[in-house]
Each structure stands twice: as C-alpha cells, then as structure tokens.
C-alpha positions as CSV (number, residue, x, y, z in Angstrom):
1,X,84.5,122.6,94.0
2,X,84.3,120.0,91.3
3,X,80.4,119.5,90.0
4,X,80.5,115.8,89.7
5,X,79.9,113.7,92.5
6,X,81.2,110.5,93.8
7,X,79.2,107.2,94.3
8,X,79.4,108.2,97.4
9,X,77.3,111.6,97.4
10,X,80.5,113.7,98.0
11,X,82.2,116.3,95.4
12,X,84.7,114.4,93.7
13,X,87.6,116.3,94.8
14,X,86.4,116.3,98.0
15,X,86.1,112.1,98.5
16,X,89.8,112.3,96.8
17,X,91.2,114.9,99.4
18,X,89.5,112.4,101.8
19,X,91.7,109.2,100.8
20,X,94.8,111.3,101.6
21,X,93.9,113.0,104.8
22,X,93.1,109.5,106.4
23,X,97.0,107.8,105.3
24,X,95.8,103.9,104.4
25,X,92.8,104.5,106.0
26,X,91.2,106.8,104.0
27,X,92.4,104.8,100.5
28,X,90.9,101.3,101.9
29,X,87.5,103.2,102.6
30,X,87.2,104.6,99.0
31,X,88.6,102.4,97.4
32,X,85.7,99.9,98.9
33,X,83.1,102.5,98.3
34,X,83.5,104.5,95.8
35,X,81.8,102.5,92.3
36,X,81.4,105.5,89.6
37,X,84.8,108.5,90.2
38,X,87.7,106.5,88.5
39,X,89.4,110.2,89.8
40,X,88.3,108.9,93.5
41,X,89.3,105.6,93.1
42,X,93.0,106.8,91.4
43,X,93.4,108.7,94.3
44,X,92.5,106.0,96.8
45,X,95.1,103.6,95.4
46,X,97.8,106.1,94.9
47,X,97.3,107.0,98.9
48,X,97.3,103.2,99.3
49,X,100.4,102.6,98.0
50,X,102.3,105.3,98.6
51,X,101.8,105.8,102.3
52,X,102.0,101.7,102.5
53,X,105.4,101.9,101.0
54,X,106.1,104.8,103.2
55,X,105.2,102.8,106.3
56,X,107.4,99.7,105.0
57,X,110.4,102.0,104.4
58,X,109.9,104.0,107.6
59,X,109.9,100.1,109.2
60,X,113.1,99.4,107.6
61,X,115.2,102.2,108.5
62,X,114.3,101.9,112.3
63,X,116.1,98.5,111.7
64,X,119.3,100.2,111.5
65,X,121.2,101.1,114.4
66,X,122.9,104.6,113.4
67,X,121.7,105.9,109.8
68,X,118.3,103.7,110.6
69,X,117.3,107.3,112.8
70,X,118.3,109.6,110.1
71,X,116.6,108.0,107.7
72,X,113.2,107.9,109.7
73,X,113.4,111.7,109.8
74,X,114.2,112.1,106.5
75,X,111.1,109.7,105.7
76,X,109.0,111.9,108.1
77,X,109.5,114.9,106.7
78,X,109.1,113.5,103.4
79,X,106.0,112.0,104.0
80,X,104.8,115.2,105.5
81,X,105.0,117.2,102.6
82,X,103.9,114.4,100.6
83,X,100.7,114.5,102.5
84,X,100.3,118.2,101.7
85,X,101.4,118.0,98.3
86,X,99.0,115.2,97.7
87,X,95.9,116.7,100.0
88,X,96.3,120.2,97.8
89,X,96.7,119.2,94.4
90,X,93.3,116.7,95.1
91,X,91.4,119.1,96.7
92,X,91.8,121.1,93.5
93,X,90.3,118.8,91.3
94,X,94.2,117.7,89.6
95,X,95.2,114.4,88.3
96,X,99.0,114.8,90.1
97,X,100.6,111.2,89.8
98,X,103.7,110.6,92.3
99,X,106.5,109.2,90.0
100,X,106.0,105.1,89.6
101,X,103.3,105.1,91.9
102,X,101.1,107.2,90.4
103,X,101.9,105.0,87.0
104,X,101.2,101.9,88.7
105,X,97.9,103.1,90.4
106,X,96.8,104.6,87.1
107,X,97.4,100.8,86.0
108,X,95.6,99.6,88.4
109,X,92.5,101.3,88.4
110,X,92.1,100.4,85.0
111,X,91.6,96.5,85.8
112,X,89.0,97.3,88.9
C-alpha cells in the first residue's frame, strides 16, 4: 500500500483505484475532493475522460444499423479490459497514462 495519503484520508493508491472502479462516477467524486494527491487527481481525470469518451463512442456506434452492433461489442470488451488494466496498474501505486488521454489529463491537472 502506498504510505502517503490523500486529502481525503485514504492511501493514495487506494482513492486512485477508487476513481476507476466507479466509471465517471468515481472520477467526478475525486476529482471534487481530493485537494493534496496530484496522483489522485491524474487518475480521476484520466477515468473521466476516458470512460466519457467511451460512453460517447459506445453512443455512436448503436447509431448504426449493422456494424453499429459490432462495434458496441468491440467497445465493451475494450472498455472491460480497460477497466482492469486501469484498476491494476492504480492499485499498485503506477503512473500508467492511456495513449492521448493520459497526455491530455496529465495536462490538465497541471492547470487545477
């Protein structure tokens, strides 16, 4: 377990594994909490955006008729292991950044 804690009085890691096991939810709620952990708050946006751009895709491909349903269960699965990927590599204390939108988080959370 990681030996610094989060504004919020959780292990770092912990608050971080937190923003990814509640998709969107999870990354609102941190990122409004959490004041001190810029590894928290990282986290919290990359879950953010990445599950809110998975949403929006997953929206668009029910849109079309045909490929529409093979693409939402290609965009399942992918945000399944995702999830898992994300969730683990947290959990163990690790800066993993998803490819542009860890970038773009990273960016982020240096303005806030």
């Amino acid at each position: 377990m990681s030996p610094f804690k989060s504004s919020t009085g959780l292990p770092e890691n912990l608050a971080a594994t937190l923003c990814y096991l509640l998709p969107m939810v999870g990354g609102i709620l941190f990122l409004s909490l959490e004041k001190r952990s810029r590894y928290v708050i990282f986290h919290a946006l990359q879950s953010l955006l990445a599950f809110g751009l998975l949403a929006v895709a997953h929206l668009l491909s029910s849109a079309v008729p045909i490929i529409g349903l093979l693409a939402s269960a290609l965009l399942a699965l992918v945000g399944v292991l995702m999830w898992l990927v994300l969730m683990f590599n947290a959990i163990q204390g690790k800066w993993f950044k998803l490819p542009w939108i860890g970038n773009f988080a990273e960016k982020q959370m240096q303005r806030i």
